[in-house]
N, CA, C and O atoms as a GROMACS GRO file, in nm:
protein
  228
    1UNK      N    1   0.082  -0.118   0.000
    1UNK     CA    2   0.000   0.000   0.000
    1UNK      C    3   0.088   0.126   0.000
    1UNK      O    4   0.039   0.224  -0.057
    2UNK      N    5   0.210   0.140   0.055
    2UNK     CA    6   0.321   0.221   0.073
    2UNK      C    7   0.354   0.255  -0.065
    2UNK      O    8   0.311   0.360  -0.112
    3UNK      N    9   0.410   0.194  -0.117
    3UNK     CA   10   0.451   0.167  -0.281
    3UNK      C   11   0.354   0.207  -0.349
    3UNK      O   12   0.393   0.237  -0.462
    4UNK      N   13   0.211   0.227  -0.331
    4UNK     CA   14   0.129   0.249  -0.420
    4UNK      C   15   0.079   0.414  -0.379
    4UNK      O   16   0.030   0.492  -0.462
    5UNK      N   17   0.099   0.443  -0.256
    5UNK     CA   18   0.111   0.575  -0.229
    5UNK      C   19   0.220   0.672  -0.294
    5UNK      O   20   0.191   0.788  -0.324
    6UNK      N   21   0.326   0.627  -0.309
    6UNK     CA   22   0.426   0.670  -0.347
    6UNK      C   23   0.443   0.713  -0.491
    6UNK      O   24   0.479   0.822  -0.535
    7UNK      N   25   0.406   0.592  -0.559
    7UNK     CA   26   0.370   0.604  -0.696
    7UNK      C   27   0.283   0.682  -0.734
    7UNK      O   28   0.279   0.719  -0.851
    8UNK      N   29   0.202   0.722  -0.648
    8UNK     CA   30   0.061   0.743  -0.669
    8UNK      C   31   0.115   0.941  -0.686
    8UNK      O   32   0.089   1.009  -0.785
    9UNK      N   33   0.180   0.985  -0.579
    9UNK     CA   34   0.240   1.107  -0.547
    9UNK      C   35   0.367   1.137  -0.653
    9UNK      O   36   0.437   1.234  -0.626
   10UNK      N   37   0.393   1.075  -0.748
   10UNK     CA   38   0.513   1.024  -0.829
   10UNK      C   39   0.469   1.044  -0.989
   10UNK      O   40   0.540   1.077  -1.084
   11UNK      N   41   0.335   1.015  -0.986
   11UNK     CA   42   0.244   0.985  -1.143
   11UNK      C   43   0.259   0.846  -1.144
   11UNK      O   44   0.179   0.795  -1.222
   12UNK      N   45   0.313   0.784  -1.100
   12UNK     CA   46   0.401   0.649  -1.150
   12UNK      C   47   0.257   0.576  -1.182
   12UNK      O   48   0.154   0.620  -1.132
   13UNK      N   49   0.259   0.465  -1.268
   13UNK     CA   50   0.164   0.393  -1.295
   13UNK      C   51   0.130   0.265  -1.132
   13UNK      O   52   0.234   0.234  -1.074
   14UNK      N   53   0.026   0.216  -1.086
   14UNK     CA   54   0.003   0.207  -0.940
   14UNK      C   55   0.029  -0.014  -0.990
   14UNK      O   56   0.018  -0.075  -1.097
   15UNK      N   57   0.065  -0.060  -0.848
   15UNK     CA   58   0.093  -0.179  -0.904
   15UNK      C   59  -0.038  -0.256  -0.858
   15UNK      O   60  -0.081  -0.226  -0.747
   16UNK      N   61  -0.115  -0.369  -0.942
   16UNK     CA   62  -0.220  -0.477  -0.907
   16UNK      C   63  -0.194  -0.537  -0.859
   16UNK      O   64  -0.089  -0.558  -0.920
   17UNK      N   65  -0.192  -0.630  -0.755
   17UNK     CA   66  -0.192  -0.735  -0.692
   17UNK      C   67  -0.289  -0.852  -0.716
   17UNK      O   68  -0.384  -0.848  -0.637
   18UNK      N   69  -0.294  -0.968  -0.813
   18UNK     CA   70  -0.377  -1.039  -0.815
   18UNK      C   71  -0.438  -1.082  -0.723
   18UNK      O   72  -0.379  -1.070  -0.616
   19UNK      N   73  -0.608  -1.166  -0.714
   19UNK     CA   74  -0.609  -1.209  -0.601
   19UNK      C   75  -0.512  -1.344  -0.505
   19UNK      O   76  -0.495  -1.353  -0.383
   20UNK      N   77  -0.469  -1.421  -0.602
   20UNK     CA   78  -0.391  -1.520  -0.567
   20UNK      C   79  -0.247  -1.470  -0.458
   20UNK      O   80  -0.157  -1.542  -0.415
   21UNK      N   81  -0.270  -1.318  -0.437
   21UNK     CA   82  -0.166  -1.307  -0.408
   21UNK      C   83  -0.148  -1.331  -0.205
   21UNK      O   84  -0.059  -1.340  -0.120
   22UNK      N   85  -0.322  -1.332  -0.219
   22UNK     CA   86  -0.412  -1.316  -0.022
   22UNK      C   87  -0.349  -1.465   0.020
   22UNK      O   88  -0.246  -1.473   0.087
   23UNK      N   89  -0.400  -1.546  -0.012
   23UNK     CA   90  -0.321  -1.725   0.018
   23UNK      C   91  -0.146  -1.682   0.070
   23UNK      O   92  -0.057  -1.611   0.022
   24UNK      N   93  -0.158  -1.770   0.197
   24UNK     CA   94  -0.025  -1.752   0.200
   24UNK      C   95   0.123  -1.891   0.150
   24UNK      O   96   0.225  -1.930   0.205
   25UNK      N   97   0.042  -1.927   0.002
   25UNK     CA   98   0.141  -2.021  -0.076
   25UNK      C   99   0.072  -1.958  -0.224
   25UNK      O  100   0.004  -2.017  -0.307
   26UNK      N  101   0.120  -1.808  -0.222
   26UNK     CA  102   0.083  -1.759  -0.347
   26UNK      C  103   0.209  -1.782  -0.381
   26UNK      O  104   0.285  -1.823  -0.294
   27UNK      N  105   0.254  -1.762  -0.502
   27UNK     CA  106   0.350  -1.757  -0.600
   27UNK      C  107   0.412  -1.610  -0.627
   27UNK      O  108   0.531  -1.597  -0.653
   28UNK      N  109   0.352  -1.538  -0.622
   28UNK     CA  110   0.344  -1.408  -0.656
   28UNK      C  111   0.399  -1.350  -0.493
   28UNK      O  112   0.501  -1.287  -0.468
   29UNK      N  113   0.294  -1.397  -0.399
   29UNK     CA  114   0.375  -1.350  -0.268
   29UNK      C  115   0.488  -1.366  -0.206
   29UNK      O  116   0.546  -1.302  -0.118
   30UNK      N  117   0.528  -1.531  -0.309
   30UNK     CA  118   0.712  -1.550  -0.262
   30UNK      C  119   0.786  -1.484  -0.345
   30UNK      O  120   0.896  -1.464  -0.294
   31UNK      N  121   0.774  -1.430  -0.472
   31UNK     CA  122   0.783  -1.337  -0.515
   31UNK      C  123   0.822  -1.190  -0.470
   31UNK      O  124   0.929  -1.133  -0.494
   32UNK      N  125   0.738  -1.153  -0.416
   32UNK     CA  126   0.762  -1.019  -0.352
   32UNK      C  127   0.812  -1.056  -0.256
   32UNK      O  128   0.930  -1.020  -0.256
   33UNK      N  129   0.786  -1.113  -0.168
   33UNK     CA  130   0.899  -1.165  -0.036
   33UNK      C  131   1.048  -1.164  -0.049
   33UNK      O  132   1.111  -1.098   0.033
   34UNK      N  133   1.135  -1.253  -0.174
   34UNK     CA  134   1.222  -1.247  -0.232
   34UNK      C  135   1.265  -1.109  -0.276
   34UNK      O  136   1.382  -1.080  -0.248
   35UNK      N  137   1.225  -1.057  -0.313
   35UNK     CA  138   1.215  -0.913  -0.429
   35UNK      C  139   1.224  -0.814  -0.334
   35UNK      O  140   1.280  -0.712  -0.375
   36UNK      N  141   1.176  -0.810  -0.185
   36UNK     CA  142   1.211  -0.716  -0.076
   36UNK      C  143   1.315  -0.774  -0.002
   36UNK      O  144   1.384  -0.679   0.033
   37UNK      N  145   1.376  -0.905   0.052
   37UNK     CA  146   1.472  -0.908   0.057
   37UNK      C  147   1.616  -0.892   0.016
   37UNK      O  148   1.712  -0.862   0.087
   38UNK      N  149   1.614  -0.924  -0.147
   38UNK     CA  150   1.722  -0.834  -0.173
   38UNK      C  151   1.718  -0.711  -0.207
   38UNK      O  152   1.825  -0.651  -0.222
   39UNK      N  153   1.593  -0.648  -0.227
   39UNK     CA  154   1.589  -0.492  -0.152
   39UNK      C  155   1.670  -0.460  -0.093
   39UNK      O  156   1.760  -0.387  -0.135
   40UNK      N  157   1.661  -0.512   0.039
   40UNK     CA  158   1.714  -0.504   0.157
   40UNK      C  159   1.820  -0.492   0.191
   40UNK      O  160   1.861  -0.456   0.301
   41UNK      N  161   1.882  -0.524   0.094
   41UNK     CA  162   2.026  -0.583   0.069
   41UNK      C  163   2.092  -0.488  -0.036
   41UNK      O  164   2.214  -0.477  -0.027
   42UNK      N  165   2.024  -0.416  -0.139
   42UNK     CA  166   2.047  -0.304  -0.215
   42UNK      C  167   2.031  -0.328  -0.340
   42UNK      O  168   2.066  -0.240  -0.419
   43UNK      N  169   1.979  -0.447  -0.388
   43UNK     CA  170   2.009  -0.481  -0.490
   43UNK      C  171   1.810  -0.490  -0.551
   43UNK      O  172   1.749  -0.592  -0.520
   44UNK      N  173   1.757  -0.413  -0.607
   44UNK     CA  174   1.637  -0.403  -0.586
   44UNK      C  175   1.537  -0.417  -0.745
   44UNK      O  176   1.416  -0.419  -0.762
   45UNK      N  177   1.657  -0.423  -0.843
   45UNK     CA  178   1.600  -0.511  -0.958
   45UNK      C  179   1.485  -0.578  -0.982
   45UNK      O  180   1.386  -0.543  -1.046
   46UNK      N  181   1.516  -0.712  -0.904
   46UNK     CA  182   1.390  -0.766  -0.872
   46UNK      C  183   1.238  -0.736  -0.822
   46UNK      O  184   1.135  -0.801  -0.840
   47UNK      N  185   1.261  -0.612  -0.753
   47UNK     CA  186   1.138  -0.547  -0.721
   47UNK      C  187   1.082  -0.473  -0.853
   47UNK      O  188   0.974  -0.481  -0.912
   48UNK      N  189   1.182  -0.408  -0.871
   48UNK     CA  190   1.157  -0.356  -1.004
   48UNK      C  191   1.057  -0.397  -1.123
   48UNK      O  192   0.961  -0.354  -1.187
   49UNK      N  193   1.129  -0.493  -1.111
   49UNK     CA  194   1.047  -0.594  -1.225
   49UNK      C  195   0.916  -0.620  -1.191
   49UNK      O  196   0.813  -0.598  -1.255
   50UNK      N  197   0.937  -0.689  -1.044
   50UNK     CA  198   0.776  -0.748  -1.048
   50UNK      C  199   0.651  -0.571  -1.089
   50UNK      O  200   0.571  -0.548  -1.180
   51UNK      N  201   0.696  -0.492  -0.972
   51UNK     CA  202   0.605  -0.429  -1.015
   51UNK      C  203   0.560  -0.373  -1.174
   51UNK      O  204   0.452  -0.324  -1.211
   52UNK      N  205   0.706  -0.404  -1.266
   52UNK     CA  206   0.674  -0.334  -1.362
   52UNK      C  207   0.571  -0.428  -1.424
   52UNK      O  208   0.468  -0.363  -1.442
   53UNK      N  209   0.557  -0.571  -1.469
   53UNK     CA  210   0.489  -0.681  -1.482
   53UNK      C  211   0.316  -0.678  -1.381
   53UNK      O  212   0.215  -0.735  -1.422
   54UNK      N  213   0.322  -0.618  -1.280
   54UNK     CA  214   0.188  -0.580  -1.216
   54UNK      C  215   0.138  -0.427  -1.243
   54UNK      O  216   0.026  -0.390  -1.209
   55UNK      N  217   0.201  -0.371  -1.284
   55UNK     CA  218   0.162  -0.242  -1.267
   55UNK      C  219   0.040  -0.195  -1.391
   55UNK      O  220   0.047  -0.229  -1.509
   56UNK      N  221  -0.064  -0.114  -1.334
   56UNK     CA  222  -0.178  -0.108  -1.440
   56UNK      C  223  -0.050  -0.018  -1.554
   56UNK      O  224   0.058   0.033  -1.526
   57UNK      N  225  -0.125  -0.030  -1.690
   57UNK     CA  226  -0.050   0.056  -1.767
   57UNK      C  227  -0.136   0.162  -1.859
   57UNK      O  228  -0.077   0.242  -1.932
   0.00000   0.00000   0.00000
């Protein structure tokens, strides 16, 4: 929701979250799980991506 505020204040296009993503053995949620850990770490590519792949356009 952070990320989508941000974007939102940014123009940026806002990211979807399928529903598959509520289950906690989504695919998509190990996904982002992964994708904020190496965030975390600085390396944030991976986030990148997913949202660009979710993001309305």
């Amino acid at each position: 929701m952070l990320t989508n505020i941000w974007l939102r204040l940014h123009d940026a296009p806002l990211t979807i979250w399928p529903d598959e993503t509520i289950g906690t053995e989504s695919r998509i949620r190990e996904e982002y799980l992964s994708a904020i850990r190496l965030a975390d770490q600085g390396r944030i590519t991976a986030f990148i991506e997913l949202h660009r792949r979710l993001s309305l356009k």
